[in-house]
MARZA-437882 format. One record per residue (C-alpha): x, y, z; chain; residue in three letters. Coordinates in nm, 2 decimals. Layout:
BEGIN
+--------+--------+--------+-------+------+
|     px |     py |     pz | kette | rest |
+--------+--------+--------+-------+------+
|      X |      Y |      Z |     A |  ALA |
...
+--------+--------+--------+-------+------+
This chain:
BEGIN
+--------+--------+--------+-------+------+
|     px |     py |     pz | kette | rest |
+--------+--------+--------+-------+------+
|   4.80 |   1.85 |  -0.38 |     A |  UNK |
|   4.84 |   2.20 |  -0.44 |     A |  UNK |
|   5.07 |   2.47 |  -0.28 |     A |  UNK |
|   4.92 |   2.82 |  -0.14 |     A |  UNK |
|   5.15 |   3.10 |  -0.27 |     A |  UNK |
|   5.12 |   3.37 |  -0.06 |     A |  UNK |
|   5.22 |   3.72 |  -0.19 |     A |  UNK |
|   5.47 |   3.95 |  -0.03 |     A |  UNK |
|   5.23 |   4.17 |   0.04 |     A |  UNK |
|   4.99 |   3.92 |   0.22 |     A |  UNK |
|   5.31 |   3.88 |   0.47 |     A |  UNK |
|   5.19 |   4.08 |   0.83 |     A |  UNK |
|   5.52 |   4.14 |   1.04 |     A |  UNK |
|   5.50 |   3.93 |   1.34 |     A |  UNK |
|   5.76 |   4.07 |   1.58 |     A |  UNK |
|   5.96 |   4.37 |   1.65 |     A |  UNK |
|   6.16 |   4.57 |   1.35 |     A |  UNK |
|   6.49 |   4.51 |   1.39 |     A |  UNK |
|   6.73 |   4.76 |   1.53 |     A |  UNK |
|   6.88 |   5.00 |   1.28 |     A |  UNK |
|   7.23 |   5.06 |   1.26 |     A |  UNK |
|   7.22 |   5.39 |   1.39 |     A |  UNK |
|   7.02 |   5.29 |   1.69 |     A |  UNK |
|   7.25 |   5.00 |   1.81 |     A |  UNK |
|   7.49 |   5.24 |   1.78 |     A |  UNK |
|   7.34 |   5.50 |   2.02 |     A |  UNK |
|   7.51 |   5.39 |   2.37 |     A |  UNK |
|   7.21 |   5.37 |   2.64 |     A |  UNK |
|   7.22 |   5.65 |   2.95 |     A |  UNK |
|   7.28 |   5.50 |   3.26 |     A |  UNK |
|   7.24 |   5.64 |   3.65 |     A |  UNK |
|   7.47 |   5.55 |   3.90 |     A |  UNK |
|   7.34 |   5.43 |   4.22 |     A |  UNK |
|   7.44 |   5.63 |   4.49 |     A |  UNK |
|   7.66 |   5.50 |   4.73 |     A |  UNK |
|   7.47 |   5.38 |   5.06 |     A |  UNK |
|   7.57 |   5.16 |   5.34 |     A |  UNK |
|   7.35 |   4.87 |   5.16 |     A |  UNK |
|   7.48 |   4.91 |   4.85 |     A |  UNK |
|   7.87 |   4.93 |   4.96 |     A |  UNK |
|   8.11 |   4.60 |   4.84 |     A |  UNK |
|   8.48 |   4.54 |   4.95 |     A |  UNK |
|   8.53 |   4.75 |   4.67 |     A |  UNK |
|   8.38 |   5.04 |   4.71 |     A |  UNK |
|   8.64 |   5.34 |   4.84 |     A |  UNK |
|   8.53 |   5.46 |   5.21 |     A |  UNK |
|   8.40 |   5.80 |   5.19 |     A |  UNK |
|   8.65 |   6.03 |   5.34 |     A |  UNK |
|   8.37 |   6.19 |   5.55 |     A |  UNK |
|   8.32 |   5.86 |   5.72 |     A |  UNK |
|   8.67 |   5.80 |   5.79 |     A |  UNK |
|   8.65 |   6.19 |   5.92 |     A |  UNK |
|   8.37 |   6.09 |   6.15 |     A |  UNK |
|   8.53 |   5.74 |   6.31 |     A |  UNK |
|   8.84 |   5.89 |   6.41 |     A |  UNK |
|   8.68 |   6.19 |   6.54 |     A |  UNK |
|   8.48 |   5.92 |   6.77 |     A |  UNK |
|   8.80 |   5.77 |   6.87 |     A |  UNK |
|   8.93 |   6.13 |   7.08 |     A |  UNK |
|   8.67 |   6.01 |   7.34 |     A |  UNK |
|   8.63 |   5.62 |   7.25 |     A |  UNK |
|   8.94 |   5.58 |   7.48 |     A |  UNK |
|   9.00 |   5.60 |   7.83 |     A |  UNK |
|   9.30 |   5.84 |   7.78 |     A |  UNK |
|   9.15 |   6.08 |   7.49 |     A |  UNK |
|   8.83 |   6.10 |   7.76 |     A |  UNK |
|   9.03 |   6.17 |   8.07 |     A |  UNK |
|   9.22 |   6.44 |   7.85 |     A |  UNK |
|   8.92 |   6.60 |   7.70 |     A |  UNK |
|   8.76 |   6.63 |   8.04 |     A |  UNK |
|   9.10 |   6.76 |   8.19 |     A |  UNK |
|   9.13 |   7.04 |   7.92 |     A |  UNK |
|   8.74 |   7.13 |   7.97 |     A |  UNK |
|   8.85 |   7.17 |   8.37 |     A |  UNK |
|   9.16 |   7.36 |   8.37 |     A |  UNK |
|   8.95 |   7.60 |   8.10 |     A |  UNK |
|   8.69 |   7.67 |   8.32 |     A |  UNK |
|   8.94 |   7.67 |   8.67 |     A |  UNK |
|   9.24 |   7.87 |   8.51 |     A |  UNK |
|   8.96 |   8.19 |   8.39 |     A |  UNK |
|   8.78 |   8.18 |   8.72 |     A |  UNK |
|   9.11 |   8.18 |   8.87 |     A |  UNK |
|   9.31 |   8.42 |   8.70 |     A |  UNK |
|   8.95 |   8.66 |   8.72 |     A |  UNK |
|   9.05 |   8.63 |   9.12 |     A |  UNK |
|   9.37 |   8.77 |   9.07 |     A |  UNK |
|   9.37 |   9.00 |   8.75 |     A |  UNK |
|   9.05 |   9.14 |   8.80 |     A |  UNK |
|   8.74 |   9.17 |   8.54 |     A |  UNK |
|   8.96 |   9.17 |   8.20 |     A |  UNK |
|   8.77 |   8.96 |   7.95 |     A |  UNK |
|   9.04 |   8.91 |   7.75 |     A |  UNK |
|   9.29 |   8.89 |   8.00 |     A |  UNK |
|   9.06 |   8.61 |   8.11 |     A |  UNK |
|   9.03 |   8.42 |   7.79 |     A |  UNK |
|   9.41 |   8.41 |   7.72 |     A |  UNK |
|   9.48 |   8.27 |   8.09 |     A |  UNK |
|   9.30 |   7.92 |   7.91 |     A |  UNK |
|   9.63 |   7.90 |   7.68 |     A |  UNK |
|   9.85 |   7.77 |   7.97 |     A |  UNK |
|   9.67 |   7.50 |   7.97 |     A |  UNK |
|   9.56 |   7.46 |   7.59 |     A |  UNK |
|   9.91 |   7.47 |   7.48 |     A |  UNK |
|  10.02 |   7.21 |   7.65 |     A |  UNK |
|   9.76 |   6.94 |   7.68 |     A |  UNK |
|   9.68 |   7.03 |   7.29 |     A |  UNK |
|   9.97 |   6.87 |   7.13 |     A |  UNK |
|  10.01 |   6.56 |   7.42 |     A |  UNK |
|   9.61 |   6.49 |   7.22 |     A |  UNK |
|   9.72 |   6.56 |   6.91 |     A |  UNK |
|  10.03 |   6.29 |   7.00 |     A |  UNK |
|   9.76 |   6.02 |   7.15 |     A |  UNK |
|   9.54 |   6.08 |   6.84 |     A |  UNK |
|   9.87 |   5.93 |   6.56 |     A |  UNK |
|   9.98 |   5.66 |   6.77 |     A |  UNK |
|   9.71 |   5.47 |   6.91 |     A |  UNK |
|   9.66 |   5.27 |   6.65 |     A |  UNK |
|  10.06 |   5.18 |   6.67 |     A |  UNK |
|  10.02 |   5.14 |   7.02 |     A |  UNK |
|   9.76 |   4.92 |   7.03 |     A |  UNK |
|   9.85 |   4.74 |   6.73 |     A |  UNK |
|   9.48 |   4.84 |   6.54 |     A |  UNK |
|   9.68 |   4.97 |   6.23 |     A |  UNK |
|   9.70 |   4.66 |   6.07 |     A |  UNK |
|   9.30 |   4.61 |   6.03 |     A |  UNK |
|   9.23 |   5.01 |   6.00 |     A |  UNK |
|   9.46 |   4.97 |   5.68 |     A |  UNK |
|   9.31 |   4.65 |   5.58 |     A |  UNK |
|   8.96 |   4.88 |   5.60 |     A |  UNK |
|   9.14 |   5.12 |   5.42 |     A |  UNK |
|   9.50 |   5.07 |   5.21 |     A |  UNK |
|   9.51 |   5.42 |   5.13 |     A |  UNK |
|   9.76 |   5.52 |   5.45 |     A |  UNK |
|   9.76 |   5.85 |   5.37 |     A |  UNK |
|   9.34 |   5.92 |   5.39 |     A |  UNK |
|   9.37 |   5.77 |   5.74 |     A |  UNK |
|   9.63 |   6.00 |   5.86 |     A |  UNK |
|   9.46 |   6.29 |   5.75 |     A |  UNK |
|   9.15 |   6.22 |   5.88 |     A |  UNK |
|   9.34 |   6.21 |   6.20 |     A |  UNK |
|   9.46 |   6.50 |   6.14 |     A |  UNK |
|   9.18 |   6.74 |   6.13 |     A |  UNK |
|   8.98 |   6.64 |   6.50 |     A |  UNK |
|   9.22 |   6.80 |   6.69 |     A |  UNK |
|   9.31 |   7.06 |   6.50 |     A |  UNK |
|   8.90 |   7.12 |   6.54 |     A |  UNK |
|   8.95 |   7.07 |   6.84 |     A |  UNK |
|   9.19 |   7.32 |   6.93 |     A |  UNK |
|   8.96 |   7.65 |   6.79 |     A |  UNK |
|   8.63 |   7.43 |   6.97 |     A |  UNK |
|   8.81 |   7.47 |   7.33 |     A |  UNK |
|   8.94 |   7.82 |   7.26 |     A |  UNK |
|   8.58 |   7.93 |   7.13 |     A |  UNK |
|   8.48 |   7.76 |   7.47 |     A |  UNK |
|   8.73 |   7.92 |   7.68 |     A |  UNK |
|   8.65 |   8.27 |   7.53 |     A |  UNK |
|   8.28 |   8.21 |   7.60 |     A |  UNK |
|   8.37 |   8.08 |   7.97 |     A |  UNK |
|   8.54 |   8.45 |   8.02 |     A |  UNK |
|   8.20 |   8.64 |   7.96 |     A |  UNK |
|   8.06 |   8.53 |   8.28 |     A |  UNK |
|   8.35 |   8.47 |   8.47 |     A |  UNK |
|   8.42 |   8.85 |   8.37 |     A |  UNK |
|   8.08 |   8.94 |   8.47 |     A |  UNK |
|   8.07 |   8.79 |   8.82 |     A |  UNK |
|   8.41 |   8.90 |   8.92 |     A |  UNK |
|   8.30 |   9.23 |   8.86 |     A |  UNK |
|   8.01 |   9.19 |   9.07 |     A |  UNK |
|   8.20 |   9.06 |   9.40 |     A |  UNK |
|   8.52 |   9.26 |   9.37 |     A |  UNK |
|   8.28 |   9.57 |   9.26 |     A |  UNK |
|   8.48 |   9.73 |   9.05 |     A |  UNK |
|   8.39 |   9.81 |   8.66 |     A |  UNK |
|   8.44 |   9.51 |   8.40 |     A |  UNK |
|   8.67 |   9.55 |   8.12 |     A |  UNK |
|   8.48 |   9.44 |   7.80 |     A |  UNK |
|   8.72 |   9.57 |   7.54 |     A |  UNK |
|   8.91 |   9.28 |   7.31 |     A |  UNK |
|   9.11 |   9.28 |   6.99 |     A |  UNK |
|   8.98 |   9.03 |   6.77 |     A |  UNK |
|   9.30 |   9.00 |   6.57 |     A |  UNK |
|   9.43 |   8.93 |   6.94 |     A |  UNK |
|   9.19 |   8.66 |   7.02 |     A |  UNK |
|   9.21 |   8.47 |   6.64 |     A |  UNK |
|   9.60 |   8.49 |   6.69 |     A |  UNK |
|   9.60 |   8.34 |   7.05 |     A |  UNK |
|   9.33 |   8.10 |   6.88 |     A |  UNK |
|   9.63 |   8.04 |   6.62 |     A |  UNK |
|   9.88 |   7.96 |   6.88 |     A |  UNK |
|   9.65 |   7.67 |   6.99 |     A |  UNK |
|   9.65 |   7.52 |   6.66 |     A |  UNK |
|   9.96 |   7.52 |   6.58 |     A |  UNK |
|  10.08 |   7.39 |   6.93 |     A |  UNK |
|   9.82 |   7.07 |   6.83 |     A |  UNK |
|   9.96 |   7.02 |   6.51 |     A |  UNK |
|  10.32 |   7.04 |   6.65 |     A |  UNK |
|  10.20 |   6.75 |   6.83 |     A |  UNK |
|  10.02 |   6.55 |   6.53 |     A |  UNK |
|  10.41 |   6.61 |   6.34 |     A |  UNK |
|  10.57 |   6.43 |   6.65 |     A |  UNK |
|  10.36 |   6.21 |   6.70 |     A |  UNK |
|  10.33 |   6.07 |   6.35 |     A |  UNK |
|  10.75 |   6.12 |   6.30 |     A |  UNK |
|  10.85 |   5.89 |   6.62 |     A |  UNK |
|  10.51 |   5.66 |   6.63 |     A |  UNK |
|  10.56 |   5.60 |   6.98 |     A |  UNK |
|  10.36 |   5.84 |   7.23 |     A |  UNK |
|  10.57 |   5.85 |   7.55 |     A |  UNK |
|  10.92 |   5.95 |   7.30 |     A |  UNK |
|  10.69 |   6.21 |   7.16 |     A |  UNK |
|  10.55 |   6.35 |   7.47 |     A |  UNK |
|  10.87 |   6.37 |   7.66 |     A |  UNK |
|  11.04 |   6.56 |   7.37 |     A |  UNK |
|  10.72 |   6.80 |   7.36 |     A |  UNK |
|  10.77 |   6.89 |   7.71 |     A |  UNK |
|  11.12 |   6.90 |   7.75 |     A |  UNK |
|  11.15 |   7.15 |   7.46 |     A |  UNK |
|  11.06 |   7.45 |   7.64 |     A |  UNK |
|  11.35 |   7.37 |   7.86 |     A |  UNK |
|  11.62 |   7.28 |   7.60 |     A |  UNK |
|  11.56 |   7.63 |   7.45 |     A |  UNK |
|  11.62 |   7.76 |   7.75 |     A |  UNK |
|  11.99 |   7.64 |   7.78 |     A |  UNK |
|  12.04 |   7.69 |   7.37 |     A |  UNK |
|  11.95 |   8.03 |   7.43 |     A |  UNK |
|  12.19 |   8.08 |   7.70 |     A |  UNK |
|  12.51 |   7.92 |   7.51 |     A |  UNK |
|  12.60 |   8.24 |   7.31 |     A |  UNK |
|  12.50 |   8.47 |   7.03 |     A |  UNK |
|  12.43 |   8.18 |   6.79 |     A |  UNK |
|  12.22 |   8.03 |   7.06 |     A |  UNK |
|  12.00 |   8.32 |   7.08 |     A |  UNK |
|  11.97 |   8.31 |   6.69 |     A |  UNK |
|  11.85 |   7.99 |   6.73 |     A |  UNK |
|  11.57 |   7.98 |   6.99 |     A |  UNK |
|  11.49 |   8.29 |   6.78 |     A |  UNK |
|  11.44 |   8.15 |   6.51 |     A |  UNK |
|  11.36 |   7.76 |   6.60 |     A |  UNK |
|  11.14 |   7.81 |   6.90 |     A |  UNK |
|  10.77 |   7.79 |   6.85 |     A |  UNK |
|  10.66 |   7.90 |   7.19 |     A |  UNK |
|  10.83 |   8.24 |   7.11 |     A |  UNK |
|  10.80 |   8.28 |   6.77 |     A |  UNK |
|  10.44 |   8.21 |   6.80 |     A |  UNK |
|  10.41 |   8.45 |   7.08 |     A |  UNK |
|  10.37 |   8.77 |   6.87 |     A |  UNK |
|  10.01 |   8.64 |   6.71 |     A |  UNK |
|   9.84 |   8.71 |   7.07 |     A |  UNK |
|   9.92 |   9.09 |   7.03 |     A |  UNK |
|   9.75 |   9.10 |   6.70 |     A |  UNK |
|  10.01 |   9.26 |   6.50 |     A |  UNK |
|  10.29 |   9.08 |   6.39 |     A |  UNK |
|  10.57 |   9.22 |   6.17 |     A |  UNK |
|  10.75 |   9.07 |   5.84 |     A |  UNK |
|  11.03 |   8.98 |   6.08 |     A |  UNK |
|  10.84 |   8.82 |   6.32 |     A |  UNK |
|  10.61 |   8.64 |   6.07 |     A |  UNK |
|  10.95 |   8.53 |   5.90 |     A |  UNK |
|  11.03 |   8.32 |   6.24 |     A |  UNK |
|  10.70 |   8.22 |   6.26 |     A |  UNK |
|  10.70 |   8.07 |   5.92 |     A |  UNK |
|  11.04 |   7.91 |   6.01 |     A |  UNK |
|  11.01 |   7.81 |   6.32 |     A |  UNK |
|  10.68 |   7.62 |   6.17 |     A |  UNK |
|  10.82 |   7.43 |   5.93 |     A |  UNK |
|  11.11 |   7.27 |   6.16 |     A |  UNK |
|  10.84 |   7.17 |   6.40 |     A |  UNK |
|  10.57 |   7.07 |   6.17 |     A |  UNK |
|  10.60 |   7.06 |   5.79 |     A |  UNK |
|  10.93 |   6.87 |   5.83 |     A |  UNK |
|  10.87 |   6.65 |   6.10 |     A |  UNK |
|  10.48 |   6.56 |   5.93 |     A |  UNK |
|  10.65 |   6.47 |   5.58 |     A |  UNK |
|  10.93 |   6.28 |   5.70 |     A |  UNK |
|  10.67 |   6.10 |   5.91 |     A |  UNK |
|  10.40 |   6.01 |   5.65 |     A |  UNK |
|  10.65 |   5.90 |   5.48 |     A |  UNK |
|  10.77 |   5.68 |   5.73 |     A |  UNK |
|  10.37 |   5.59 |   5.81 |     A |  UNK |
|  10.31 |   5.52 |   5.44 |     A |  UNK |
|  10.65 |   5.24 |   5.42 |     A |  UNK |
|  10.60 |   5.12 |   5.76 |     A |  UNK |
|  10.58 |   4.76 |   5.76 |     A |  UNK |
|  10.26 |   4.66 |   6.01 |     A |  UNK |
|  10.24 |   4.40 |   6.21 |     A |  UNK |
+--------+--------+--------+-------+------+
């Protein structure tokens, strides 16, 4: 029997060419899948615009952030038709009469906003959700804060035709004039009195300790700044509600800024540190 020889030339290829070195070498481009509610795992981070979102739903989830938020909208509204009644047609006159209320119903949110989940003992599954304590805290942070400038937008907006009408029954001429500088500092003033209440709130954990030293403050300067000349340095100095009081005039000086800026950071940088770190060791339960 005979053999066929076949010669190399008579050979057809019957497959692919292998790969070259240089092309297994060439790494192959790949597009990441954006992240979508389907395509999330228990590893995927939470987008911090979602955690921004959820606890800006829990200001009015509960019974107590709702009751509050409707309160504030109400004393808004009654305090400018009220003060329109007595002060006459001042629109700005008007529109700071809402910080009365604001500045103190501000911060007793801001304190209800840090210690719910402590109060109702959800903190152990919102930081099973997310570990990263510190993302949850300042995504608590920033509602009321919002908040704050929302409801004094609102209140300034409430003044136009409370200024309007008042005019119109006690016929006499409406005041129109305002100094913006005036109405962003008195807009300032609210913000800072609702993050004085987010640094309590997150230093003592517990809402009724943090509202009854909120409230009582006002008073306990009061008495400091009776017992002497270093008394009166201090309230100068450590007392928000005055320090804070020159940023509704719209001019503040380097001395009075200087106050400001201290009187700020006893109230809220200080308090806020030594309270995320207490929120980041806190054992939950």
């Amino acid at each position: 029997m005979s053999r066929a020889v076949h010669h190399p030339d008579d050979i057809t290829e019957a497959g692919p060419s292998p790969a070259t070195k240089d092309d297994a070498m060439t790494p192959e481009t790949v597009t990441p899948e954006p992240v979508t509610p389907e395509t999330m795992t228990a590893d995927t981070p939470i987008p911090f615009h979602r955690l921004l979102v959820v606890e800006a739903r829990k200001l009015v989830d509960t019974r107590s952030g709702t009751i509050i938020a409707l309160i504030m909208v109400g004393l808004v509204v009654a305090s400018v038709v009220a003060r329109g009644a007595v002060a006459g047609p001042k629109l700005q006159t008007l529109a700071g009469t809402a910080a009365v209320a604001l500045g103190t119903l501000l911060p007793v949110l801001g304190i209800l906003t840090v210690t719910g989940e402590w109060s109702h003992r959800t903190a152990l599954t919102t930081f099973v959700l997310e570990p990263r304590r510190h993302r949850v805290l300042a995504a608590k942070c920033l509602p009321p804060l919002l908040v704050a400038v929302v409801l004094s937008l609102f209140a300034m907006l409430v003044a136009v035709p409370a200024t309007a009408v008042t005019a119109a029954v006690r016929d006499m001429p409406a005041v129109w004039e305002v100094r913006p500088l005036g109405l962003l500092g008195w807009t300032g003033v609210n913000v800072l009195s609702a993050a004085a209440g987010l640094a309590l709130g997150t230093l003592f954990l517990n809402a009724p300790a943090a509202i009854v030293i909120f409230l009582s403050t006002p008073v306990l300067w009061a008495v400091v700044g009776r017992l002497g000349p270093a008394g009166e340095a201090l309230a100068e100095w450590l007392d928000l509600n005055t320090t804070s009081a020159p940023l509704v005039s719209g001019a503040v000086t380097w001395s009075e800024g200087t106050r400001l800026a201290a009187s700020a950071a006893f109230w809220i940088v200080l308090p806020m540190a030594a309270g995320l770190v207490r929120v980041l060791r806190k054992e939950v339960t």
